[in-house]
C-alpha positions, 0 to 999 in steps of 0.5 A: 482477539479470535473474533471481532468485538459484537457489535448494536446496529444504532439509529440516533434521531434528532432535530435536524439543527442538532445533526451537526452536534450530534456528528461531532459527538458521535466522532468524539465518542470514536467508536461509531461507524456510520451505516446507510439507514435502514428504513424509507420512511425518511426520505430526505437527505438534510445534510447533501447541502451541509457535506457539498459546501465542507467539500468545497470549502476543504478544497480551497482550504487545502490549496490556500495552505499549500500556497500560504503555509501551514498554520500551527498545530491544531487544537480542538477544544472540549466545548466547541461546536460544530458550524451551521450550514448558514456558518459554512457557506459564509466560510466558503465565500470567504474562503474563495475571496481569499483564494482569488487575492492568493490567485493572483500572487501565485500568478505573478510569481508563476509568470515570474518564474516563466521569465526567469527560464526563458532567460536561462535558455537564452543564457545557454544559447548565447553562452554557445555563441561567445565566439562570434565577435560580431553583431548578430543582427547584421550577420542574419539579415533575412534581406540580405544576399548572404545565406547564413546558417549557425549551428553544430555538426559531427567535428568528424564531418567538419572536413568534409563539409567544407569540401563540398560547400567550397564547390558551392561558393560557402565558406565554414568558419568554426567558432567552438566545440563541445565534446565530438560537436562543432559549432560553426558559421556557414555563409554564402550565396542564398542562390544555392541555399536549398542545395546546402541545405540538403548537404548539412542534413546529411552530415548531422547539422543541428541548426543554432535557433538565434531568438530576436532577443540575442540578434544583437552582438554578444556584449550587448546581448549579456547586458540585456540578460542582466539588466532583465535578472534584476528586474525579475528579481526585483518583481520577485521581491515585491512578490514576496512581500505581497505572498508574507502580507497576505500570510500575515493578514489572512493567517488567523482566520485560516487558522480559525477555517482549519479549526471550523472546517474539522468541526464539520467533518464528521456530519460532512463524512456521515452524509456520504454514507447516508443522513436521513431525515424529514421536516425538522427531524433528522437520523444518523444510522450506525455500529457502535461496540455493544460494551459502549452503549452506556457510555453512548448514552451518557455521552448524548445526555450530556449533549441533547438533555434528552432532545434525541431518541436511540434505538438499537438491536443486535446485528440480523442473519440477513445483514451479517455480510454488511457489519463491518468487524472491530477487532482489537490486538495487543501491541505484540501481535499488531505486527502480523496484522498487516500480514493477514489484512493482506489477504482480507478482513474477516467477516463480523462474527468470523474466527479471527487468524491473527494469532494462529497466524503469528503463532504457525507463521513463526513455528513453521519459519523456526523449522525450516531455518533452525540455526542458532547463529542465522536466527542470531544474525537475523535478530541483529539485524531487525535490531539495527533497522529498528528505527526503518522498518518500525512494527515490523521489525518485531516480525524479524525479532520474533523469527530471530529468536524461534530460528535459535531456538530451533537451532538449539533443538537441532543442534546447529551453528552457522551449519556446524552440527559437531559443536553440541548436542541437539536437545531434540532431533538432527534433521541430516541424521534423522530425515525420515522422523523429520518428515514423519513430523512435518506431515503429522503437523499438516494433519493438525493444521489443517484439521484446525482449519477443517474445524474453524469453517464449520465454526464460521459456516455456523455462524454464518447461518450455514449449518448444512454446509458446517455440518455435511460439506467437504470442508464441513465436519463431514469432510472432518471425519472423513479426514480424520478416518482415512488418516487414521486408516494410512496410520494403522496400514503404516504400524503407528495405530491399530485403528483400521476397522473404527478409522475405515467405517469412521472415513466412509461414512464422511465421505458418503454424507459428502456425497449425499450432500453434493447429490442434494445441492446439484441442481442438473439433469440425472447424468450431470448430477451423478457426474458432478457428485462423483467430481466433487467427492473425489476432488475432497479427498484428493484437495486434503491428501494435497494438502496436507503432502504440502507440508512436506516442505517443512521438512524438506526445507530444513533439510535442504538448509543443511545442505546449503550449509554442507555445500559452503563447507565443501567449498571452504575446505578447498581453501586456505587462509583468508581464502577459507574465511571468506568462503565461509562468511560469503557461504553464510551470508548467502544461505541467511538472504536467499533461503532465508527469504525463500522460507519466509516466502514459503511460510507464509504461502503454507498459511495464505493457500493450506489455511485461510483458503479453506476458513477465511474469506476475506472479504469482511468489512473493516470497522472505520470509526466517525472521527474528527481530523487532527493536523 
C-alpha cells in the first residue's frame, strides 16, 4: 500500500500459431502488462498482419452495432480460443459485405430523411403565405410586365414605404404579421424595379424565397405536401422492414463477430506495443506481479503442455523508469486515489502518498473547518448525494466527521463557543498556541517529506543526491539543526550549541555537494553554489511558515462566524433566524471550499513537490473486453 507490489520482467516465447492462444490466456490470467521487447534478435513482427485486420474488422463491427443494435450481453466461454489470422480476415470480408447491404439502407433512410426536412421548410414558407388567395405561378411570372416582391419589413416601416413606392407606381398590400414583422406584396412596373430595390433594402425588407414547388396556389400547394408526407412515409416504413429483416438475418453471426472479435483483442493490444518473432517462433515480453509467477506457470502448462519457454529476471537499475507501478488500495482509501493520480503516478519502486494523503488531507481540512454542526451538515449532505457523486462522496463523509471531531476538540456549534467546554483548545482564546501547532505540524510534514526523497533517491539509485543533496539527509540535519537552534533562541529547548554544529554542518555538505555537481568556470561555479544553498534554507523556512495557514484558517472561521452573529444581533424575529441560517450556510460553501482548496494545495506544493515526481507509469493489464 506505500509502494507498488515488485514486479518480474517476462519474455514468453512460443510458436508463432499459438501467439493468439498465448495472448488470451495472458489476459485471462489479468495481471500482465505487455512491454516492447528487449533484445533485436527477433526481428520480425508476426502479429502487425493479425492487429491491422482486428482493427479493421472492429470498426465495421462497431458501426454495424451503431446501425443494427446492440446484440445481448456478451459471454465468454471458459474453453474458447482466440481466431487465427486466416479466421480473422474471413470475418472481415463478411463483415464488409454486410456493412455495404447496411450501407445502403442507412442511405435510403438518410435520403428519407433529407426529404422529410425539405418538406418542413416548405411547410413553414407556405404556412407564411396562407394569406394570399392567389396562384403563385401567375403572380410571379418572370415574363411578365409586373415586378413582384413577396417578403417582410419592420411593421414601423410599412407607412413609409408605401409612401414612397406610391411615387413609383407600386402598390403594398400586406397579407400578415408575425410580432414587429409584416409580410407583404409589392407589385408594380418592372421599368422601375432597381429603383425599389434600393428603397426596400433601406427599410429592412427581407425577401420571401417562393421554391418551384409552392408556385402554384396555396390549396393546391398543401395538397402536394400532403400527398408527398405519405409517400415518405410510406418509403419509411419499407425502410424499416428492410433495417428489422437485416437485424434478423445478420444478427447471430454479429453476435458470434462480437464474441470472435474479443477473443483476438488481447494478441491485437500486445502487437501495438510490440510481438516479436522469427521463422515459426514468436515472443510476447512483459511485467507480471512476481507473487503470481507460479500461478503463471500453471496457467501456461495448462494451455501449451510445455510447447513454450519463460524467461524472467528482477526489474535493472537502467529500466526502473520504464516499469510501470501496480498498486493496490483498500476499498476505504480508493477515493483519495483519483486525488493523487491528479498529480502523477509514482515511479516503480517510489514511496506511495495515498495514504499519507488521506490521512494529512483530512487532518489539515478537520483544523481549519472544526465545527461540530458544519462538519455535521457536510456529512449529511455526502450522505444525501451518495448515489451522484459515488466514491467520493466517502471524501465528504470522512471530512464531515473529522470537521466534528475537531469541533469537539474546539468547542465549537455553528460558531457558538459558550455551549460546552473545548476537550482540547479554543482557537479565539488561545491563537498563539494554535500558531505555535500549526507550525510545529509543518515541521513534522515536511520532515517526513525530506526523509521519504532520501528513500526514493536511494531506490532510485541516487545515493549521492539521497545522502548530501538539499532535499537529501544533508538538507534533513541542516533543517532539523536550524529548527532546534530557533527552539532554543525562543526557551522551548535548550539545544543551541548541538542544534548550531548539527545545521552547519548540513549546510556545508550541501554546499560541497552543489560545488561538486556545478559543472562552470570558478566565478559561476562559486556563484551557483552560494545561490543554491541559500535557495535550501529559504525553500524550507517558506515551507514551512506555509503552514501558518492552518492556523490562520481556523481563526478566520470564527470570525466568519462572529461576523453572522453581529449581523443577526441587529435583527429580530424571522429577520435573526434567517441571518443565522443565510450566515452559516455561507460560511460552510465559501470557507468550506476555500479550506478543501487550501488543503489540498499544503499536500500537492509543501509535499509531493519535494518527494513525488509523478511521472510513474501506471500498470495496465492485457485484458479481454466485456460488453
Amino acid at each position: 500500500m506505500l509502494r507498488a507490489e515488485p514486479l518480474l520482467r517476462i519474455q514468453l516465447l512460443m510458436l508463432a500459431s499459438e501467439a493468439q492462444d498465448a495472448a488470451l490466456a495472458l489476459a485471462r490470467f489479468g495481471v500482465f502488462n505487455p512491454a516492447p521487447w528487449g533484445g533485436d534478435t527477433l526481428a520480425e513482427s508476426p502479429a502487425a498482419a493479425y492487429r491491422e485486420s482486428w482493427l479493421e474488422a472492429e470498426a465495421r463491427l462497431s458501426k454495424l452495432l451503431e446501425e443494427c443494435g446492440d446484440t445481448g450481453s456478451l459471454e465468454l466461454p471458459e474453453n474458447a480460443e482466440a481466431p487465427s489470422l486466416a479466421d480473422l480476415e474471413e470475418l472481415n470480408r463478411w463483415l464488409k459485405d454486410v456493412w455495404i447491404a447496411c450501407l445502403t439502407c442507412h442511405e435510403n433512410e438518410a435520403q428519407i430523411a433529407e426529404v422529410r426536412s425539405h418538406l418542413d421548410a416548405l411547410e413553414d414558407t407556405l404556412a407564411k403565405l396562407d394569406g394570399l388567395n392567389v396562384d403563385l405561378a401567375h403572380l410571379l411570372r418572370a415574363d411578365s410586365l409586373l415586378a413582384v416582391n413577396i417578403g417582410s419589413l419592420p411593421a414601423a416601416e410599412l407607412r413609409r414605404v408605401t409612401e414612397a413606392l406610391a411615387m413609383t407606381g407600386y402598390l403594398v398590400s400586406r397579407f400578415d404579421q408575425a410580432g414587429e414583422q409584416v409580410f407583404a406584396v409589392i407589385a408594380g412596373p418592372r421599368a422601375r424595379h432597381d429603383e425599389v430595390r434600393g428603397l426596400l433594402a433601406q427599410a429592412g425588407w427581407r425577401e420571401l424565397p417562393v421554391p418551384d414547388e409552392l408556385r402554384t396556389h396555396p390549396q393546391a400547394a398543401r395538397a402536394w405536401l400532403k400527398a408527398e408526407r405519405t409517400r415518405m412515409d410510406t418509403q419509411s416504413g419499407a425502410a424499416c422492414q428492410v433495417r428489422n429483416g437485416l437485424r434478423e438475418q445478420f444478427g447471430p453471426r454479429l453476435h458470434e463477430a462480437r464474441l470472435r472479435l474479443a477473443l483476438a483483442r488481447p494478441l491485437a493490444e500486445a502487437a501495438a506495443v510490440g510481438v516479436r518473432g522469427r521463422g515459426g517462433l514468436a515472443a510476447l515480453s512483459g511485467w507480471i506481479p512476481k507473487r503470481q509467477l507460479a500461478a503463471l506457470r500453471e496457467t501456461l502448462d495448462e494451455r501449451f503442455h510445455g510447447r513454450y519457454w519463460l524467461d524472467l529476471r528482477e526489474p535493472s537499475p537502467r529500466e526502473i523508469a520504464e516499469v510501470p507501478s501496480l498498486l493496490r488500495y483498500p476499498g476505504w482509501l480508493r477515493p483519495y486515489v483519483p486525488l493523487v493520480r491528479s498529480y502523477g503516478v509514482p515511479r516503480y519502486g517510489e514511496f506511495d502518498p495515498a495514504l499519507p494523503f488521506a490521512i494529512t488531507y483530512l487532518l489539515l481540512f478537520g483544523a481549519m473547518f472544526g465545527d461540530v454542526g458544519h462538519g455535521a451538515v457536510i456529512l449529511l449532505l455526502a450522505l444525501a448525494f451518495a448515489r451522484r457523486l459515488g466514491r467520493m462522496a466517502w471524501i465528504g463523509i470522512a471530512a464531515g466527521v473529522v470537521s466534528m471531531l475537531f469541533g469537539l476538540l474546539y468547542g465549537s456549534l455553528f460558531g457558538y463557543e459558550d455551549i460546552f467546554t473545548p476537550l482540547w483548545l479554543s482557537p479565539l482564546h488561545d491563537p498563539i498556541r494554535v500558531l505555535t501547532i500549526a507550525v510545529a505540524f509543518g515541521v513534522g510534514f515536511i520532515v517526513f517529506t525530506l526523509l521519504v526523497n532520501a528513500y526514493n533517491k536511494g531506490v532510485a539509485g541516487h545515493a549521492s543526491e539521497a545522502l548530501f543533496d538539499s532535499s537529501g539527509l544533508a538538507g534533513l540535519a541542516f533543517y532539523l539543526g536550524a529548527v532546534g537552534l530557533l527552539a532554543s533562541w525562543a526557551g522551548v529547548l535548550d539545544l543551541a550549541r548541538p542544534a548550531a554544529m548539527l545545521a552547519g554542518l548540513g549546510l556545508v555538505v550541501v554546499a560541497a555537494f552543489k560545488w561538486h555537481e556545478a559543472r562552470a568556470a570558478l566565478g559561476e561555479r562559486i556563484l551557483v553554489t552560494l545561490i543554491e544553498t541559500l535557495e535550501t534554507a529559504i525553500n524550507l523556512f517558506s515551507n514551512t511558515l506555509s503552514f501558518m495557514r492552518v492556523a490562520a484558517f481556523s481563526l478566520n472561521h470564527v470570525a466568519l462566524a462572529l461576523a453572522v452573529f453581529a449581523l443577526a444581533h441587529g435583527l429580530e424575529g424571522i429577520g435573526h433566524g434567517f441571518a443565522l441560517v443565510l450566515g452559516n450556510s455561507v460560511i460552510i460553501v465559501l470557507e468550506g471550499g476555500i479550506v478543501a482548496i487550501q488543503a489540498l494545495r499544503l499536500m500537492y506544493y509543501e509535499g509531493f513537490s519535494r518527494f513525488f515526481s509523478g511521472d510513474g507509469k501506471e500498470f495496465v493489464p492485457l485484458r479481454i473486453e466485456k460488453a
